[in-house]
matplotlib code that plots the C-alpha trace (Angstrom):
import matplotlib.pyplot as plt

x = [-146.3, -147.1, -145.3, -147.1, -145.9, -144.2, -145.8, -149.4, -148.0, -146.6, -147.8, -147.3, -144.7, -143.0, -143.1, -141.3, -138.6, -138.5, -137.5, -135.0, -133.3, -133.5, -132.1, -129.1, -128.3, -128.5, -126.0, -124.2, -123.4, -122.7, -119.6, -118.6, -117.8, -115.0, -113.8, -111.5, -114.4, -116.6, -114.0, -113.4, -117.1, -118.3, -115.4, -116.3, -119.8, -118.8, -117.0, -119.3, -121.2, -118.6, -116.5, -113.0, -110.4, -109.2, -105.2, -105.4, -106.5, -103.7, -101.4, -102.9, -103.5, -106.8, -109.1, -112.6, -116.2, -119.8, -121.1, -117.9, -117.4, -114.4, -113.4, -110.6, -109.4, -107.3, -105.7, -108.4, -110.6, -112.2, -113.6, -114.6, -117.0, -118.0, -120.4, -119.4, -122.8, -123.1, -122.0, -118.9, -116.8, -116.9, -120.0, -120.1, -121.1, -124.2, -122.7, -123.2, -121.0, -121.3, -118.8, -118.2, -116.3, -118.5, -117.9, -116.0, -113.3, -109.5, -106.9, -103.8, -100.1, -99.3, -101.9, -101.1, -100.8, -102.1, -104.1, -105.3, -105.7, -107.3, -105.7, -106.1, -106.2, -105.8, -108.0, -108.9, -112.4, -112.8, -115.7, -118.5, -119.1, -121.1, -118.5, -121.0, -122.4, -119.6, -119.5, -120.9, -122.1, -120.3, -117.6, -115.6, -112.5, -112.0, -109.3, -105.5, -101.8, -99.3, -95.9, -92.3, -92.1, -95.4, -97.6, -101.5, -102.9, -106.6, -108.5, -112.3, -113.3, -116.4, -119.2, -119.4, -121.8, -119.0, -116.4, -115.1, -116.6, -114.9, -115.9, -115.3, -116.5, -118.5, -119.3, -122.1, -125.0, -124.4, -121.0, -122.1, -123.0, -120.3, -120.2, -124.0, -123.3, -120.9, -121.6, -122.5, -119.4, -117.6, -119.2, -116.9, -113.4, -111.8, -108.8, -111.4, -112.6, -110.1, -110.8, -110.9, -109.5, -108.5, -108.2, -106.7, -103.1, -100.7, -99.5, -95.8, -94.7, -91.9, -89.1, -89.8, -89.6, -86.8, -85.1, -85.7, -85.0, -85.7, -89.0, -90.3, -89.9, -91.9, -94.6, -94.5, -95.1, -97.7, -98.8, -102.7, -101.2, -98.3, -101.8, -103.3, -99.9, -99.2, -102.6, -102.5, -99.1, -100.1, -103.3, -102.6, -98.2, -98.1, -96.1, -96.8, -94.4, -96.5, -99.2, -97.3, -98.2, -102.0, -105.4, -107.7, -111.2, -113.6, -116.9, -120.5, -120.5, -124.0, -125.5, -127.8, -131.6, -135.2, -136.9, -140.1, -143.4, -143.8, -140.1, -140.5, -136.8, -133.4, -131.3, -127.4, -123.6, -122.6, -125.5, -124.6, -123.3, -123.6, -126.9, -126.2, -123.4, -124.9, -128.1, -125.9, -124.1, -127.1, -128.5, -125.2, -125.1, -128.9, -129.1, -128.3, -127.9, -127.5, -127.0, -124.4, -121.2, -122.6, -120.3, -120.2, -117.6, -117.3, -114.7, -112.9, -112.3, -115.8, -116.4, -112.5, -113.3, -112.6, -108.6, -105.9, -105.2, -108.3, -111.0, -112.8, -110.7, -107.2, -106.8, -107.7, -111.3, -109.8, -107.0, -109.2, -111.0, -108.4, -107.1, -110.5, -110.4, -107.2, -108.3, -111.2, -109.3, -110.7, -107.9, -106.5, -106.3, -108.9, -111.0, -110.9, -111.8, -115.2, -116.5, -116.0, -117.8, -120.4, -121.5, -123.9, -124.2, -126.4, -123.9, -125.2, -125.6, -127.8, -130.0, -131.1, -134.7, -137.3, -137.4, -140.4, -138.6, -136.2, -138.7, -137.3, -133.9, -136.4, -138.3, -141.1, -142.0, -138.1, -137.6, -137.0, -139.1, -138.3, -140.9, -141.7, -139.3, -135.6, -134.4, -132.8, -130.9, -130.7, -127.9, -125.9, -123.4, -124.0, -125.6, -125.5, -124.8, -121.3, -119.4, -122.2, -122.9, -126.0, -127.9, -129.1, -133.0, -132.7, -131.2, -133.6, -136.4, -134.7, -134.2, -138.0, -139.3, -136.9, -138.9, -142.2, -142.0, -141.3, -143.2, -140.5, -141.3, -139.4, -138.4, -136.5, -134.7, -132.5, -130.2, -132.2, -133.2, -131.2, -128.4, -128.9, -126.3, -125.3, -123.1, -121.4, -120.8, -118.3, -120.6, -119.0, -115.5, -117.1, -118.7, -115.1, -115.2, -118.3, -120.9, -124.4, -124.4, -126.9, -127.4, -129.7, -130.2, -131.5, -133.4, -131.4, -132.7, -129.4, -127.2, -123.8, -124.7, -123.4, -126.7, -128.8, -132.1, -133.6, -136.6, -136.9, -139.0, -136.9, -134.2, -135.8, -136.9, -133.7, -132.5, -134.9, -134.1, -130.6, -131.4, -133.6, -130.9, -128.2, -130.2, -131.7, -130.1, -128.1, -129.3]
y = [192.6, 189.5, 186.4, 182.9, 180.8, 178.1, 175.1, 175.4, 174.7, 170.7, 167.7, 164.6, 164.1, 167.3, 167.2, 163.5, 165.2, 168.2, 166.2, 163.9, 167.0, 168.1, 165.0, 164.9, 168.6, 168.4, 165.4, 167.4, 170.2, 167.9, 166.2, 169.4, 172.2, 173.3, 173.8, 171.1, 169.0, 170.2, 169.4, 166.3, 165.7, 166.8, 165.0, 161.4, 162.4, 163.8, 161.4, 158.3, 160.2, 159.9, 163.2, 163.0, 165.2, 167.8, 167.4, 163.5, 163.8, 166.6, 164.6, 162.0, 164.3, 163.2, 164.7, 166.0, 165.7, 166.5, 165.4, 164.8, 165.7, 167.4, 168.8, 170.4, 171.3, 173.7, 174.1, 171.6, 174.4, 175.2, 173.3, 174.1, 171.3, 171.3, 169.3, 169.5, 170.4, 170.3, 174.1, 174.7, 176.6, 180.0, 180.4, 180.5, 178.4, 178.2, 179.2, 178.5, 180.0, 180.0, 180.1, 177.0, 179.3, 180.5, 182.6, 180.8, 181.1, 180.0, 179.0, 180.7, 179.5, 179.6, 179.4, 177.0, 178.9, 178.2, 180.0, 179.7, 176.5, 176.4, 175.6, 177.7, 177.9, 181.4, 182.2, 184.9, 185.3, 184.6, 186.9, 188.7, 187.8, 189.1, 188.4, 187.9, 184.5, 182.5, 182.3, 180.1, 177.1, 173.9, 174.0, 171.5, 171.4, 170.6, 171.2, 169.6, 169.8, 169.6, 168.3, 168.9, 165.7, 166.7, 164.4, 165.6, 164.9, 165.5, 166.6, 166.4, 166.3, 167.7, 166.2, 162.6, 161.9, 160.1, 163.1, 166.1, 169.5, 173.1, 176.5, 180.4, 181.1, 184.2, 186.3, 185.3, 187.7, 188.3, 190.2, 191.5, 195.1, 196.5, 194.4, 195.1, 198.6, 198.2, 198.3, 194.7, 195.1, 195.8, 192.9, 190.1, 191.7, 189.5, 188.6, 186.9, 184.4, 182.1, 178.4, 176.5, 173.1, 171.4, 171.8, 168.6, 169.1, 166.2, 164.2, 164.0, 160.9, 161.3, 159.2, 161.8, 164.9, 163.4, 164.2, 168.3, 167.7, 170.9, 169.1, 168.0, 171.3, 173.2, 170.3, 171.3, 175.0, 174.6, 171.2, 171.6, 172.6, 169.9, 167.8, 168.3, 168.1, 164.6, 164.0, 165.3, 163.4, 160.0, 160.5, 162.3, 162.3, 166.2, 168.5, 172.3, 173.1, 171.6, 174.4, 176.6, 174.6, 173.7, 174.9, 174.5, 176.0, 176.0, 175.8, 175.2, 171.4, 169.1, 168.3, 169.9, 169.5, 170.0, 173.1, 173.9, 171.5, 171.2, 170.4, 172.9, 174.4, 173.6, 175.0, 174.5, 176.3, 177.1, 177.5, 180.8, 179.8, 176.2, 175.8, 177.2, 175.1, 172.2, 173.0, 174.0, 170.8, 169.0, 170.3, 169.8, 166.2, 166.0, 167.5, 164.8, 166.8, 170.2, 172.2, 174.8, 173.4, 173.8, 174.5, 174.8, 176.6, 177.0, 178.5, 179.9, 182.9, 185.2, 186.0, 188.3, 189.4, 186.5, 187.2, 184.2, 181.4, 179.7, 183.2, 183.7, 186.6, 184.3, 182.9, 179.6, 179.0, 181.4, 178.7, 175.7, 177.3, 177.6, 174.0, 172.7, 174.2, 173.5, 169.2, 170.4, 171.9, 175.1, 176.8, 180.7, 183.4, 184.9, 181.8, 181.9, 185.7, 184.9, 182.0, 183.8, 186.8, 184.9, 183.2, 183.5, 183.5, 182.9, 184.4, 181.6, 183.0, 183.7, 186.5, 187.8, 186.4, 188.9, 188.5, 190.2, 190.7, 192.9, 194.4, 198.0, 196.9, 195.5, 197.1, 194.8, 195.3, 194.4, 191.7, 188.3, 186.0, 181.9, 179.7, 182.5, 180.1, 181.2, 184.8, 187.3, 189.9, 192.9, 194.2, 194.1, 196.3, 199.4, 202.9, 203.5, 200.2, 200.6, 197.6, 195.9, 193.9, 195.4, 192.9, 194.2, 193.9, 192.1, 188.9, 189.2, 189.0, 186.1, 184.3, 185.0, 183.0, 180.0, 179.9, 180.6, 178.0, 175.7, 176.6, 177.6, 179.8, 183.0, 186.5, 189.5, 191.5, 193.9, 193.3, 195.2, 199.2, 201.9, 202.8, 200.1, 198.1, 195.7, 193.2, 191.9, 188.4, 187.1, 188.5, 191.6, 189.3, 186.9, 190.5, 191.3, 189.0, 191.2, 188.1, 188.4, 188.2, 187.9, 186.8, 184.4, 182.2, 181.1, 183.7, 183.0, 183.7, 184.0, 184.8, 184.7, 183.3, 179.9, 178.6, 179.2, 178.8, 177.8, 177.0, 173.4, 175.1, 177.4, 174.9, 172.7, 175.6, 176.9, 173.5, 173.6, 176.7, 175.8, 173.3, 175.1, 177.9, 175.2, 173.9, 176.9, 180.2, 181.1, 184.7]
z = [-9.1, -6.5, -7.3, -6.5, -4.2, -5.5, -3.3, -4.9, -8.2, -6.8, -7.9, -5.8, -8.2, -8.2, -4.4, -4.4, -6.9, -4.7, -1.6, -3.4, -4.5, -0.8, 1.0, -1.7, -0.9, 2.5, 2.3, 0.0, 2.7, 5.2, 3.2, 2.0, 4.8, 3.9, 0.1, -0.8, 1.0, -1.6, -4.3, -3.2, -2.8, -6.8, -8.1, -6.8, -7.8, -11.4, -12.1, -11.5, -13.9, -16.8, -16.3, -17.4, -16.0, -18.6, -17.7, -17.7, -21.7, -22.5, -21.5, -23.8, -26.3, -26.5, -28.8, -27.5, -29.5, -28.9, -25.7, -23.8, -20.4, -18.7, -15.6, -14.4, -10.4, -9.5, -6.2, -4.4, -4.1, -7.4, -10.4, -13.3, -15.5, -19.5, -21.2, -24.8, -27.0, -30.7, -31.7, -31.6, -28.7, -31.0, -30.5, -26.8, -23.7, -21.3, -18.0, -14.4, -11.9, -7.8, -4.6, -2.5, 0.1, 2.9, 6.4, 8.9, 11.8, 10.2, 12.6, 12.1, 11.7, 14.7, 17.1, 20.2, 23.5, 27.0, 29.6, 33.2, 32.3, 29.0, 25.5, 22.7, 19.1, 18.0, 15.0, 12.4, 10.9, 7.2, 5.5, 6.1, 9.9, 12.9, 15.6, 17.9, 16.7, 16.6, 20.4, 22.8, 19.8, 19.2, 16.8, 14.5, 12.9, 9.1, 6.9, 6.3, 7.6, 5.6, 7.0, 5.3, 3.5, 1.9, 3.9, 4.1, 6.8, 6.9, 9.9, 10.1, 14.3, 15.6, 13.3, 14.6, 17.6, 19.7, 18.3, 20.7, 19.8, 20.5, 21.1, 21.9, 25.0, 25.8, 29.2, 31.5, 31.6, 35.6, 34.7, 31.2, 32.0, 30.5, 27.4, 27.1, 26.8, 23.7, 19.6, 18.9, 16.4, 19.2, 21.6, 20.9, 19.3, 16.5, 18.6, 21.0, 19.1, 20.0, 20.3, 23.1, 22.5, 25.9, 30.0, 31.3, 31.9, 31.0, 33.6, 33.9, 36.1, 39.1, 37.3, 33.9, 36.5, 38.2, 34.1, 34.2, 30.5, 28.5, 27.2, 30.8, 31.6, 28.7, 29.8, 32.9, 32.4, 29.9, 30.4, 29.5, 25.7, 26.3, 26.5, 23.6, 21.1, 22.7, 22.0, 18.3, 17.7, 18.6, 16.6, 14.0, 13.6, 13.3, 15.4, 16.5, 14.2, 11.4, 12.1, 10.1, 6.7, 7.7, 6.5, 9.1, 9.5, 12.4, 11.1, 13.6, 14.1, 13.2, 9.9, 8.0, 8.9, 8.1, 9.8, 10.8, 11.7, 8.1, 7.2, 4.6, 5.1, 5.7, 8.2, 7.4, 7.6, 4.3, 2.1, 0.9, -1.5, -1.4, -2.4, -5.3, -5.9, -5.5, -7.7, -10.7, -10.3, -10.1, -13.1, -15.4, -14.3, -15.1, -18.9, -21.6, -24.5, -25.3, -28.5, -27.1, -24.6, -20.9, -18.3, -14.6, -12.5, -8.7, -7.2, -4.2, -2.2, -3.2, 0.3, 0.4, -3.3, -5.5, -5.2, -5.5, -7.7, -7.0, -7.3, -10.3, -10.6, -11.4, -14.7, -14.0, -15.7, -18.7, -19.2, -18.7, -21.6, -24.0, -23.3, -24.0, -27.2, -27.9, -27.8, -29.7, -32.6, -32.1, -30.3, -30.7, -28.9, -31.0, -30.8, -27.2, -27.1, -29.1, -27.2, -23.8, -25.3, -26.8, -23.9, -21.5, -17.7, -14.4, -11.4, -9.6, -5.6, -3.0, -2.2, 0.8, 2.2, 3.2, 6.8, 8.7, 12.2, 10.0, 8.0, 7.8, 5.6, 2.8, 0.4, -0.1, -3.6, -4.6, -1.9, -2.5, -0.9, 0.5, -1.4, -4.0, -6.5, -7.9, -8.0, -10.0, -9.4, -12.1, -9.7, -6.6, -5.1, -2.8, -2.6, -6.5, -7.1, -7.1, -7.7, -9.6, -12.6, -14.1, -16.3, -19.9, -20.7, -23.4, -21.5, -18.9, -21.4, -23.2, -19.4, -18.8, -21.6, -21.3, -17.7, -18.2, -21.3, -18.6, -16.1, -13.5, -10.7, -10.7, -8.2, -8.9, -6.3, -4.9, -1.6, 0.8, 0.2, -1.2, 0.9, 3.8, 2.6, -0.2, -1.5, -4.5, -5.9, -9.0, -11.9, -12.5, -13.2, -15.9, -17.6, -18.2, -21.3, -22.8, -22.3, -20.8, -16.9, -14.1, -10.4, -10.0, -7.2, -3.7, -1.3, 2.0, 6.0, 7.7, 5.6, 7.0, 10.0, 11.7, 10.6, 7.2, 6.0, 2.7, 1.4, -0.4, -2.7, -3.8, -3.8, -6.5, -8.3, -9.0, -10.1, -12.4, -13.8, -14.0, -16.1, -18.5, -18.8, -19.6, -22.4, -23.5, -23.0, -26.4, -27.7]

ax = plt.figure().add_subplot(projection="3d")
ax.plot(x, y, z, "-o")
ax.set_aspect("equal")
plt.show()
């Protein structure tokens, strides 16, 4: 069955809409490259549009009505949002759910040493990653350090035009033989992709050296590191020591931009799953009314399994839940038991793009395609789709005519062929509760890569559907 492609269908006003949405997004990934970036980011955003946050009115004891709107943070790295309709919470919610976490390089806790005249940072990958691509690229740092007297000191250096950039370093081709000959998961080894962050040794004067203090002399025998600490204490007040209580990611540094002649894509870090982040948000901030509550969460940590305190797997949105019905009046155990099973979900994440060069992982029936319009995926997982949420029929059907009676362009597929590969995303987790659950988002060129492609097409289109799904997807 041949989908249409989703530009033919555009209006010059549709195509104005398409690239607002487009420029916003692409702004959106470029505050937000790291999670408590993107936290920080929808909060000032959600909150200009008249979002309250759920703790502030507990601890008013606050009573919440029809069409109020909450959110609730946990950690800095997840959020979950409501929109309170006119049903009430027993009968279930309209749910969007996506990841704001995304592949990267993480430096550890203690990760300073010196070499030959280089300075390190000593990292470990995060995700999904082909070792391989993370070399030779510029690179930025993001993230926060956290000093004893619970200071946070927040480091963003790399994505300013007059800003330093880093990167791993890689072997030249005229001494490569032997790497050439290895498994390109053996090509660059994790423990190599350590960051190099300086080469100018500091310069100790002859009245200091005349000292041979213990700290003249640690200078002195590492004085390219010695370097780059004074240089991170008069700019920034922290210490080595402070490393041990820092989050700090290295992510590929430069915004997101337009690709191709036409400008028809976007090429970006982070868009899996970003985009769909950003789209769900979108579309919660964008519906005015709604008969059931509508609710948004994105979360933390699906790229290592959705584990912790701030994966969909803690009890975080469950508890959110039950204190939102609690200022509701609606509030049991029981009560919250029937609204999380009568609700109904979009698994909101990417899927992979149909790439010709690669044509031999798809099967092109059941491939996903950039421009064909939002996708769905029945299932996930591997071989016999182990680990995988399987959709039933009977939501599918009820998702396809909230679309087509709206005219949004639609895919289904599967994550490559049988037995290539596969994948999972949080779906399986929010199934747990008995409601109705499906993946359904963005087809993605890339995909784990320092840089990702979209289409804007499909961008829009699955802001749309969003949209429609939020206002119209009770059984």
């Amino acid at each position: 069955m041949e989908r249409k492609i989703t530009w033919e269908n555009y209006d010059a006003k549709q195509l104005e809409k398409m690239e607002e949405i487009s420029r916003e997004y692409r702004e959106f990934l470029d505050h937000g490259k790291t999670e408590r970036e993107c936290i920080d980011t929808i909060v000032n955003t959600i909150e200009a549009e008249g979002y309250r946050e759920l703790e502030k009115l507990m601890e008013e004891g606050a009573r919440i009505q029809k069409g109020d709107k909450v959110y609730s943070v946990c950690m800095n790295k997840s959020i979950v949002m409501f929109q309170m309709g006119h049903r009430p919470l027993t009968e279930g919610m309209n749910i969007l759910g996506a990841h704001i976490d995304s592949p990267r390089l993480d430096v550890k806790q203690n990760p300073f040493y010196e070499d030959s005249g280089f300075a390190y940072l000593d990292t470990h990958y995060y995700g999904g990653v082909k070792k391989y691509q993370w070399v030779a690229l510029p690179l930025a740092i993001h993230g926060v350090v956290v000093k004893k007297d619970g200071t946070t000191v927040e480091l963003n250096v790399g994505e300013n035009e007059d800003d330093p950039v880093f990167f791993v370093s890689d072997l030249l081709i005229h001494l490569a033989g032997e790497q050439l000959e290895k498994k390109a998961s053996k090509v660059i080894e994790g423990e190599a992709l350590d960051l190099i962050v300086g080469s100018r040794p500091v310069v100790i004067k002859a009245g200091e050296k005349e000292k041979e203090g213990d700290e003249q002399k640690d200078k002195a025998k590492e004085a390219v590191k010695a370097g780059i600490l004074d240089i991170l204490k008069e700019t920034y007040d922290i210490e080595e020591e402070d490393f041990v209580s820092a989050e700090l990611e290295i992510v590929p540094a430069g915004k997101a931009r337009e690709a191709g002649f036409d400008r028809s894509m976007i090429l970006a870090y982070g868009q899996d799953d970003r985009v769909c982040a950003y789209t769900s948000m979108r579309a919660m901030l964008d519906v005015k009314d709604t008969d059931r509550t509508i609710c948004c969460i994105l979360v933390d940590k699906e790229e290592i399994g959705s584990v912790g305190a701030t994966g969909m797997q803690s009890r975080f949105f469950e508890n959110a839940v039950a204190e939102l019905m609690n200022l509701s009046g609606e509030y049991s155990e029981l009560n919250v038991r029937r609204c999380l099973a009568r609700s109904c979900m979009l698994s909101s994440d990417v899927s992979a793009g149909y790439d010709p060069s690669y044509a031999s992982c798809f099967e092109k029936k059941n491939a996903a395609y950039l421009g064909k319009g939002m996708v769905f995926n029945k299932f996930t997982g591997s071989r016999g789709k182990s680990g995988s949420n399987d959709a039933n029929a009977e939501y599918i059907a009820h998702l396809r005519k909230v679309l087509e009676d709206r005219g949004i362009m639609y895919q289904t597929a599967e994550l490559g062929k049988v037995d290539v590969g596969g994948g999972g995303t949080i779906a399986y987790i929010l199934a747990l509760y008995g409601m109705n659950v499906i993946d359904s988002g963005v087809a993605v060129l890339n995909m784990h890569a320092p840089w990702e492609a979209t289409s804007k097409a499909d961008v829009y289109e699955t802001y749309r559907g969003y949209m429609a799904f939020a206002e119209g997807a009770s059984m």
